[in-house]
TORPA-4810 file (N, C-alpha, C, O; in nm, 3 decimals):
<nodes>
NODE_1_2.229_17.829_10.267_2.296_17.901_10.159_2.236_18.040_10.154_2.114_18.045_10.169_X
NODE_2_2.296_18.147_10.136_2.258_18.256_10.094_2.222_18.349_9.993_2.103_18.357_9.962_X
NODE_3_2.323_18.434_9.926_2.358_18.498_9.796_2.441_18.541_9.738_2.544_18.477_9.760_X
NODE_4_2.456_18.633_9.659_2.613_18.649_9.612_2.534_18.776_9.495_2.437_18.766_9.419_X
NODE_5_2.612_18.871_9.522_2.655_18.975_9.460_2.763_18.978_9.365_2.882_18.969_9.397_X
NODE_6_2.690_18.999_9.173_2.817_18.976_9.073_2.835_19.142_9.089_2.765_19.226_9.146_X
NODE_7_2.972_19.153_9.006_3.020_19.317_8.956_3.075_19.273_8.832_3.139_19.168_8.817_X
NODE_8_3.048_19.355_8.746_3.112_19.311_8.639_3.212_19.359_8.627_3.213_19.453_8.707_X
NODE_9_3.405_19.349_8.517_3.459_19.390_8.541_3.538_19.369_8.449_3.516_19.263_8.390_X
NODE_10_3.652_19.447_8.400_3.724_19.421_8.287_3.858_19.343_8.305_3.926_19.268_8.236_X
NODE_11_3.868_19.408_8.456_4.024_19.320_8.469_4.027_19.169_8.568_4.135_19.135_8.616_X
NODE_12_3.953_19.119_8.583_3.946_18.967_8.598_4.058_18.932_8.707_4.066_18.959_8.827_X
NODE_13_4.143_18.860_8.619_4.267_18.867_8.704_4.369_18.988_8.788_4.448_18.966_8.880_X
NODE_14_4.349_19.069_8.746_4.405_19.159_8.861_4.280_19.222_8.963_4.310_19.285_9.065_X
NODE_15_4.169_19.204_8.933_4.054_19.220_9.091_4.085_19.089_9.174_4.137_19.089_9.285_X
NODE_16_4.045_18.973_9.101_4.055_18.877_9.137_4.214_18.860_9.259_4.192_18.804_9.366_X
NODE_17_4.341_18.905_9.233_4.445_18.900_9.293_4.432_18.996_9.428_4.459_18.962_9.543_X
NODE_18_4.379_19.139_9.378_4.347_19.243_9.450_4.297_19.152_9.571_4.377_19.131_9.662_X
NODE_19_4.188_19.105_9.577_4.119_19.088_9.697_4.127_18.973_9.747_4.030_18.936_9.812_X
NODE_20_4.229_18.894_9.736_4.266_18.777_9.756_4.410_18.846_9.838_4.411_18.859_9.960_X
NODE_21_4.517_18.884_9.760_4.606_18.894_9.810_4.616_19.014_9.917_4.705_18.998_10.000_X
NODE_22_4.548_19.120_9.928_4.514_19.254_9.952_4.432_19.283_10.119_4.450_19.333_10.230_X
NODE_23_4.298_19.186_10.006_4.223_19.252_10.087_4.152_19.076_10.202_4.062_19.061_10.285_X
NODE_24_4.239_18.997_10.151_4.201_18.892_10.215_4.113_18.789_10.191_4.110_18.688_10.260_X
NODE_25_4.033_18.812_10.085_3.921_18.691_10.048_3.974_18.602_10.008_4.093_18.599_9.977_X
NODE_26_3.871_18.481_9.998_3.970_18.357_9.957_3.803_18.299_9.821_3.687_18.334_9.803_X
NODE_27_3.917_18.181_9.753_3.787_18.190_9.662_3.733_18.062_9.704_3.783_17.964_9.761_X
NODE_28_3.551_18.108_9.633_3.438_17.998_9.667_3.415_17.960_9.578_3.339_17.865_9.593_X
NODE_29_3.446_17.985_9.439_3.402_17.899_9.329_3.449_17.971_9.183_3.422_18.088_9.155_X
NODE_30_3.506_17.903_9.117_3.567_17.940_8.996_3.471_17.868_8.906_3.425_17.754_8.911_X
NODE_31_3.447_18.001_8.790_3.363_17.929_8.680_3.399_18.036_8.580_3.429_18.151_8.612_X
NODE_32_3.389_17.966_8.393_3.463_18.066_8.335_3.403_18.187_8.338_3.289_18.225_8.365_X
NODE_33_3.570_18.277_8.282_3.499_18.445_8.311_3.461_18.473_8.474_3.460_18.591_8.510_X
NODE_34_3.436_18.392_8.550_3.350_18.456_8.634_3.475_18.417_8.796_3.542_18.326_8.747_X
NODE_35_3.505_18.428_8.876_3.547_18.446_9.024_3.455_18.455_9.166_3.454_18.558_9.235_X
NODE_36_3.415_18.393_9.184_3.357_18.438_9.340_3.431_18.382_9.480_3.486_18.281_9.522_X
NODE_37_3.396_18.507_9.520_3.544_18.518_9.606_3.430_18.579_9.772_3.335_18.657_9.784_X
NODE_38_3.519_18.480_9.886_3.439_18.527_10.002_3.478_18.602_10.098_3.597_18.608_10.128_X
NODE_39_3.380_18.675_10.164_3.543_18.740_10.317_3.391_18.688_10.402_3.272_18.715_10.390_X
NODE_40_3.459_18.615_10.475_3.328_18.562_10.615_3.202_18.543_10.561_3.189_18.441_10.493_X
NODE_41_3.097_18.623_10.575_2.971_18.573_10.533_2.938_18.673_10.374_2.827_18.695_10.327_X
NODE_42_3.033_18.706_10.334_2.971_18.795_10.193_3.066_18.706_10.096_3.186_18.683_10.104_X
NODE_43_2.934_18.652_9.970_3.000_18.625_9.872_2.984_18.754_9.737_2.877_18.798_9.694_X
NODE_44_3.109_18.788_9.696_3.098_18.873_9.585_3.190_18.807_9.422_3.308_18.775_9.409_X
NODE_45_3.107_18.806_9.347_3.137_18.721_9.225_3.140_18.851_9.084_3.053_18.916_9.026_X
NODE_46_3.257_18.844_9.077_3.328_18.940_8.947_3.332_18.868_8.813_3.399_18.767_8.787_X
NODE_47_3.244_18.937_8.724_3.250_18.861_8.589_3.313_18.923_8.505_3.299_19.045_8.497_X
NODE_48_3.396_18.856_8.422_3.502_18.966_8.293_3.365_18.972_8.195_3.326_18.864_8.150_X
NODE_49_3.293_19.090_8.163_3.267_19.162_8.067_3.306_19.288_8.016_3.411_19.345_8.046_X
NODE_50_3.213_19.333_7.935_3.286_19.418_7.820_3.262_19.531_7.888_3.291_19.628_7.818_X
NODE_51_3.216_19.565_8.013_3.132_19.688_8.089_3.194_19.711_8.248_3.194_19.595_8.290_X
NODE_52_3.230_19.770_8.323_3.292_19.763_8.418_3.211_19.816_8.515_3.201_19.939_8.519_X
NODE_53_3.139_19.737_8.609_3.063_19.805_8.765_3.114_19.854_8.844_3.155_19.789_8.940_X
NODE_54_3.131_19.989_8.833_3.186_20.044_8.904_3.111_20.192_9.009_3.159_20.298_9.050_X
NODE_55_2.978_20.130_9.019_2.881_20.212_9.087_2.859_20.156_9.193_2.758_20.210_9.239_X
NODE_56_2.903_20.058_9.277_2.859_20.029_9.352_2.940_19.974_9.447_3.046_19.936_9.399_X
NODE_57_2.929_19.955_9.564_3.017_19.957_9.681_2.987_19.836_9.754_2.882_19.771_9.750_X
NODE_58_3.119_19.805_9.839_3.175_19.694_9.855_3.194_19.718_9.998_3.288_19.794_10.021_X
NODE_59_3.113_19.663_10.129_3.202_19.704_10.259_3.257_19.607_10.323_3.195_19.502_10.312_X
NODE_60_3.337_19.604_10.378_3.448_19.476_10.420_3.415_19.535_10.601_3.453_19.645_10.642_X
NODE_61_3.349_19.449_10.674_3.352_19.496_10.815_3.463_19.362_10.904_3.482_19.245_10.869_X
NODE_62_3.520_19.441_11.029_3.601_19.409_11.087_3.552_19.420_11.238_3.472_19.509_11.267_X
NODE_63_3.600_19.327_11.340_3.545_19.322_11.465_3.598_19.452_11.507_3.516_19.526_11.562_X
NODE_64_3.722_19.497_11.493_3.810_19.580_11.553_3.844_19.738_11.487_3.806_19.744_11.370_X
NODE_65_3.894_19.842_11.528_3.945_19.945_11.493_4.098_19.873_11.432_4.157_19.895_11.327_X
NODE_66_4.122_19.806_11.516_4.288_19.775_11.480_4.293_19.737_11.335_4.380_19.763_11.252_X
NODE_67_4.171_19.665_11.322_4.215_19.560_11.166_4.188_19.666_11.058_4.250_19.672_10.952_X
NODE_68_4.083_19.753_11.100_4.070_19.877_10.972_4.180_19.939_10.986_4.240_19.927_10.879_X
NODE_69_4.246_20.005_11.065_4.361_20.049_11.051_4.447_20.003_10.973_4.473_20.070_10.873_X
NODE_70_4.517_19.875_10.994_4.572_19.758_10.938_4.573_19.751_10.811_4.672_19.738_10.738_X
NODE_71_4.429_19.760_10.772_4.397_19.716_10.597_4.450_19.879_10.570_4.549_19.895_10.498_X
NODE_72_4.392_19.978_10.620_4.462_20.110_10.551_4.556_20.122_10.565_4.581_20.167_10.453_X
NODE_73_4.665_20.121_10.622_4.808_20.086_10.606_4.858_20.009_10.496_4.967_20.038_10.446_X
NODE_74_4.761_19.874_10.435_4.797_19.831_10.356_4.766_19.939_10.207_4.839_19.972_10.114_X
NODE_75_4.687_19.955_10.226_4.609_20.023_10.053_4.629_20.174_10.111_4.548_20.247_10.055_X
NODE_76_4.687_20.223_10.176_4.701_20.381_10.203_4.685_20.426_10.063_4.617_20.527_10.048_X
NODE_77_4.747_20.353_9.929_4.780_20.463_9.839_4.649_20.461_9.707_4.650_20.532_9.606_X
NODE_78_4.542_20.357_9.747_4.405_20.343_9.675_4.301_20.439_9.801_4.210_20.499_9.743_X
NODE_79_4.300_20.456_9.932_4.233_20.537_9.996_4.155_20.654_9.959_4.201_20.732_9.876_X
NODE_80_4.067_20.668_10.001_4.019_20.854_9.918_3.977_20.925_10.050_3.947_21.045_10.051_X
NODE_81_3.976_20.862_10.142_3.971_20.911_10.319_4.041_20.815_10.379_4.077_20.701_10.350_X
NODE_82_4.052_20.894_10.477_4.098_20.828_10.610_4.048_20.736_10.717_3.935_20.706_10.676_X
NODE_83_4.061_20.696_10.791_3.991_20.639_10.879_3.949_20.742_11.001_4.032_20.824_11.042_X
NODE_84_3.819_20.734_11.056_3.767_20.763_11.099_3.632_20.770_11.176_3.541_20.746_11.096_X
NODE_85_3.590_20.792_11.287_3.437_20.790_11.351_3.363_20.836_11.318_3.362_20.955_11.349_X
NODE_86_3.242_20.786_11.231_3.111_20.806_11.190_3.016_20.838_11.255_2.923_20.760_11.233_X
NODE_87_2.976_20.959_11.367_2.857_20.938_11.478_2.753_20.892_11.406_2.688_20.792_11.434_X
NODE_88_2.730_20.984_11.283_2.579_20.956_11.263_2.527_20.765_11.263_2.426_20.705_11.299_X
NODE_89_2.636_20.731_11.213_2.622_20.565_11.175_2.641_20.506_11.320_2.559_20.437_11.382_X
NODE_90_2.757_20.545_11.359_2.825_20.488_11.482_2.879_20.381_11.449_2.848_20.271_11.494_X
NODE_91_3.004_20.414_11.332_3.086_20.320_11.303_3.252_20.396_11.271_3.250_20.518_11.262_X
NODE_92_3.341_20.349_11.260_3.468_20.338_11.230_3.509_20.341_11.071_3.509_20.236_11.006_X
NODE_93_3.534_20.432_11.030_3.557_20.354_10.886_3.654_20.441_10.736_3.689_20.558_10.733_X
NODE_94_3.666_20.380_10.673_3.719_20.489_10.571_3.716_20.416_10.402_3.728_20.297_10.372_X
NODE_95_3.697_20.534_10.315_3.716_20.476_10.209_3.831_20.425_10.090_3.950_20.412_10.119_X
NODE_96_3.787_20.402_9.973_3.894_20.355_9.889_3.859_20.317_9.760_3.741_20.337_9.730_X
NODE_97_3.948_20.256_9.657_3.861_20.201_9.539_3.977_20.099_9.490_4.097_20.119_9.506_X
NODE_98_3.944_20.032_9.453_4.021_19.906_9.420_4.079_19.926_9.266_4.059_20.017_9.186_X
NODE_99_4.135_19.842_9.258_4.201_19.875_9.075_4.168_19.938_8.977_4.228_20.019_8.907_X
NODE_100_4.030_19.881_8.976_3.951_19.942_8.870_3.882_20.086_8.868_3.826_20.150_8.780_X
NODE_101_3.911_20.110_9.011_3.802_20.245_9.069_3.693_20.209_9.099_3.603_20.293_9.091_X
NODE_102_3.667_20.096_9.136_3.474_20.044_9.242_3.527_20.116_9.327_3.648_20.137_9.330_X
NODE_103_3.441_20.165_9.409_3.465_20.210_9.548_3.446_20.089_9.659_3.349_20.014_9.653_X
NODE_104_3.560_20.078_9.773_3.540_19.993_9.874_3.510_20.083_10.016_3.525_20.205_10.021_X
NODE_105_3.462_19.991_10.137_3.462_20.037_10.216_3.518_19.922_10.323_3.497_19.801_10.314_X
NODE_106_3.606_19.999_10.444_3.670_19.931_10.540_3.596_19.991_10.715_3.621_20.093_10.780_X
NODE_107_3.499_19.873_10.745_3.433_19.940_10.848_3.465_19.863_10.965_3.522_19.755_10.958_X
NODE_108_3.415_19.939_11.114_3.386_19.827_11.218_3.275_19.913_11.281_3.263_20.036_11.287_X
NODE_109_3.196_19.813_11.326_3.090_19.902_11.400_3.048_19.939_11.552_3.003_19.867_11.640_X
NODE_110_3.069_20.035_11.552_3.053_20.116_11.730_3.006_20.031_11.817_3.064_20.002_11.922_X
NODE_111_2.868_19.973_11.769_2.780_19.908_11.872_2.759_19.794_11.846_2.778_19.746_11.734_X
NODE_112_2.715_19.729_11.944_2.634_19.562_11.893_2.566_19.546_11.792_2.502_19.639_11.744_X
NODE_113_2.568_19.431_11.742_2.455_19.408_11.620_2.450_19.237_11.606_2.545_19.163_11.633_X
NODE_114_2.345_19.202_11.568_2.333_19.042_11.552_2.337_18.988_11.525_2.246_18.972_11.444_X
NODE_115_2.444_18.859_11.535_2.492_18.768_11.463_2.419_18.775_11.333_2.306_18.821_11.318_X
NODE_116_2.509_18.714_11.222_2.425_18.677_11.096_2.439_18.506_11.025_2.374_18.474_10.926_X
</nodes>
């Protein structure tokens, strides 16, 4: 077992839809108020409070250039960049912000890296 990252958030059900229907996660565990929702090995768990987290960032990585493309095609109109090559990182990637205005990120990475 690992961990899980909460955000807190005001709109519940429409994050919750967002990244399910959107952005692809599927859910790992429903408890009240609260959603946790997985994409491969990241669990991120959104709680309805009275305060909205919206400082902190979310990166969704992909084996491929194709699939980041893909997802920006889908959300072109939440985007705040484009997609693009990162030398300094040596990754692929571009940004965005989800309903609420969290900022997301849609990456793939240049080089090898090791299993997790």
């Amino acid at each position: 077992m690992g961990g899980i990252v909460f955000m807190r958030t005001n709109m519940l059900e429409e994050i919750r839809e967002f990244y399910i229907q959107t952005v692809g996660m599927t859910v790992w565990l429903e408890q009240p108020d609260i959603s946790i929702l997985k994409f491969d090995n990241m669990l991120v768990g959104f709680h309805q409070t009275g305060e909205a987290d919206l400082s902190s960032l979310i990166t969704f990585v992909y084996e491929t250039k194709e699939e980041v493309d893909q997802m920006y095609g889908k959300i072109r109109e939440l985007a705040t960049t484009e997609p693009k090559v990162n030398d300094k990182y040596r990754i692929y990637n571009f940004f965005a912000k989800d309903p609420e205005g969290r900022p997301i990120e849609f990456q793939q990475f240049l080089h090898s890296t090791e299993p997790v």
